[in-house]
N, C-alpha and C positions, 0 to 999 in steps of 0.2 A: 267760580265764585260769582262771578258778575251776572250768573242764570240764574243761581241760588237768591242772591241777595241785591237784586236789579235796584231798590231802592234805598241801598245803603252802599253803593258805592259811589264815592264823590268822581265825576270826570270833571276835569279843569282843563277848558279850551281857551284861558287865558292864564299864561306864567306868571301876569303881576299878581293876581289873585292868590299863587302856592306862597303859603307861609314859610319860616325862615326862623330858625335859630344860630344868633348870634356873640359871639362873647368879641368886647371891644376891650383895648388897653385905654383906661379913664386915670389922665395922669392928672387930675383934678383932688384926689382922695387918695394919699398915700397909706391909709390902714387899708382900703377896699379899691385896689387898683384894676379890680375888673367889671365892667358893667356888661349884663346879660340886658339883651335887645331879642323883642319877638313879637313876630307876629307879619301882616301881609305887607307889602314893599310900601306904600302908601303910607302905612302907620311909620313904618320903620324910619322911612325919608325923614319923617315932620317930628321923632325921636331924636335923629342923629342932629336937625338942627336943634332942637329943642338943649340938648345936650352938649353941642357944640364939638360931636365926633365930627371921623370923615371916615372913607373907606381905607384911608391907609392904618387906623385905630385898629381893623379887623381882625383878630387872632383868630376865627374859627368862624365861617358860616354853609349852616346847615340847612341847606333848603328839604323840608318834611312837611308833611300836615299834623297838624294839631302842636304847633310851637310847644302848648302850654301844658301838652300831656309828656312831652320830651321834658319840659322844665320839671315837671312835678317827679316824675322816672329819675332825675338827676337831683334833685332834693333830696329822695329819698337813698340813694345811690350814695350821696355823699355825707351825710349826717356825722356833725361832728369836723368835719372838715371844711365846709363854706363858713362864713362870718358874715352877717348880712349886714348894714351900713340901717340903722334907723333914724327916723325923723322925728321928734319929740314936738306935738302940735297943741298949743292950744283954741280951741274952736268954741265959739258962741253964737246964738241963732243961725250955724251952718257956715259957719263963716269963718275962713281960719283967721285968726286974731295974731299969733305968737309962734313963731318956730324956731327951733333949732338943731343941731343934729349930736348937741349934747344936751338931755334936759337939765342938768343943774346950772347951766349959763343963761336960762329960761328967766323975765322978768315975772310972768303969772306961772303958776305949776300947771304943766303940760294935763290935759285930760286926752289926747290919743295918740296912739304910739302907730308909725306906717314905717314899714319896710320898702327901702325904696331897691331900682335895679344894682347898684353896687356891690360888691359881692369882698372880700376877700380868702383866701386859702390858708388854712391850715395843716402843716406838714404833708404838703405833697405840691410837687411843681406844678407850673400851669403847662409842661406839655405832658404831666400823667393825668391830670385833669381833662384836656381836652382828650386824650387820648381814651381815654375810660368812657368820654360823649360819647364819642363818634361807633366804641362799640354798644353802650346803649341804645343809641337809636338804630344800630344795625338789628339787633337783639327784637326790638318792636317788630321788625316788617318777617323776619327769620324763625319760625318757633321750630323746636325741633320734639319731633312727634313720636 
């Protein structure tokens, strides 16, 4: 593959660089007690402060490339069973003004609605969740011909 396709194959001669998916127990959000974390270790660092995880928060990490194509494979994958945690914004001249993460406790009416990383589950554990990841992303590198 690597003779075939010399310029579509990423080498990475640095491990901080390989991305990472991560699911953390966020005991901040008891409707959405899981936060999905991704991307390369530098992002993720300045996440988990941002956030105020640690590494002992980690239920699952999955070092792969393309975190956000794993993410979208596991959206699609779960539909119906994720519950996403949204953020009700209101914004003028680019500028968020107003938030909340119920809009009817909002004092202006919300004009944008962001899904943020919080995640919760519906009917199914988190270790058939992660368990169902971990063969999706085996599934990616695996095709059977």
């Amino acid at each position: 593959m690597k003779s075939i396709c010399k310029d579509r194959v990423l080498e990475l001669h640095h491990q901080n660089k390989r991305e990472h998916f991560i699911i953390c127990l966020n005991k901040e959000f008891a409707h959405y007690p899981y936060s999905i974390v991704k991307g390369q270790k530098k992002s993720i660092n300045k996440t988990f402060k941002d956030e105020k995880l640690n590494e002992n928060d980690i239920i699952v990490k999955i070092p792969c490339c393309y975190a956000n194509n794993l993410y979208n494979k596991v959206k699609e994958h779960f539909t119906g069973k994720m519950a996403y945690q949204k953020k009700y914004l209101f914004i003028e001249n680019k500028k968020v003004i107003d938030w909340e993460y119920e809009g009817e406790k909002m004092k202006n009416k919300y004009n944008h609605v962001s899904v943020t990383r919080n995640i919760g589950l519906i009917n199914i554990t988190i270790e058939e969740f992660v368990h169902m990841i971990k063969k999706i992303n085996f599934k990616r590198y695996h095709i059977d011909i």
